[in-house]
C-alpha positions in Angstrom: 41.1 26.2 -76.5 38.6 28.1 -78.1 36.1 25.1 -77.7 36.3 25.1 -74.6 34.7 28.8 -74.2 31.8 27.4 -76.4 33.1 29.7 -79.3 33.3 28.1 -83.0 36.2 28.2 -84.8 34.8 30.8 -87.8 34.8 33.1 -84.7 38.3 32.5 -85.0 39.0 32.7 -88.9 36.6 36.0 -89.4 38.8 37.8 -86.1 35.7 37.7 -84.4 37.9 37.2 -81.3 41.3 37.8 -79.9 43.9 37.8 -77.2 45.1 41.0 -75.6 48.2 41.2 -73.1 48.9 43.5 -70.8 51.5 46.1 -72.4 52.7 46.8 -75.8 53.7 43.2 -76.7 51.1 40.6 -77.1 52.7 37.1 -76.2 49.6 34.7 -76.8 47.3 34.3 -79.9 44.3 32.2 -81.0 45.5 29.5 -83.4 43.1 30.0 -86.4 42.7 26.5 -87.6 42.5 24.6 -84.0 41.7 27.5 -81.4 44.0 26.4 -79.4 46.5 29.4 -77.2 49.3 29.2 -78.2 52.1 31.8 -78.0 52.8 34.7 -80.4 56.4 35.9 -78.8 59.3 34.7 -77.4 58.8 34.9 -73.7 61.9 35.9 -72.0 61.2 35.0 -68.1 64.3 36.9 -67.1 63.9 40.1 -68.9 59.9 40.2 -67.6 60.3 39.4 -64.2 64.3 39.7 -62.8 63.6 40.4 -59.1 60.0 38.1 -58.9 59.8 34.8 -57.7 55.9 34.3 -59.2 56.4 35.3 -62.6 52.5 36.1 -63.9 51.4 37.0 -67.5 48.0 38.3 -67.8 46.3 38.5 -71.0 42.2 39.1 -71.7 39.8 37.2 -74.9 37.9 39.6 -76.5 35.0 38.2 -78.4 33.3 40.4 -81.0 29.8 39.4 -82.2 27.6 36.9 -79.9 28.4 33.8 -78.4 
């Protein structure tokens, strides 16, 4: 949750700050009202990782502004 990186939530609400996933589809947002990550796509499991046993998504925060 956002509060637990320190950030405030009108971080949030002016898109001071954002999740980005690896690859063209982004599978995890920031929940504007709570902060909380939640997730912004269907995440199909079989159709990311067939032939893997450890099945990893990676995704970064980028925070505009200071914190």
């Amino acid at each position: 949750a956002a509060k637990d990186l320190g950030l405030q939530l009108s971080v949030l609400q002016d898109g001071g700050a954002r999740v980005v996933s690896e690859g063209r589809t982004q599978y995890f947002a920031l929940h504007g009202k709570t902060g909380h990550l939640v997730t912004a796509e269907r995440i199909d499991r079989e159709q990311l990782c067939r032939l893997v046993e450890k099945c990893v998504l990676r995704c970064e925060l980028i925070v505009e502004g200071e914190m």
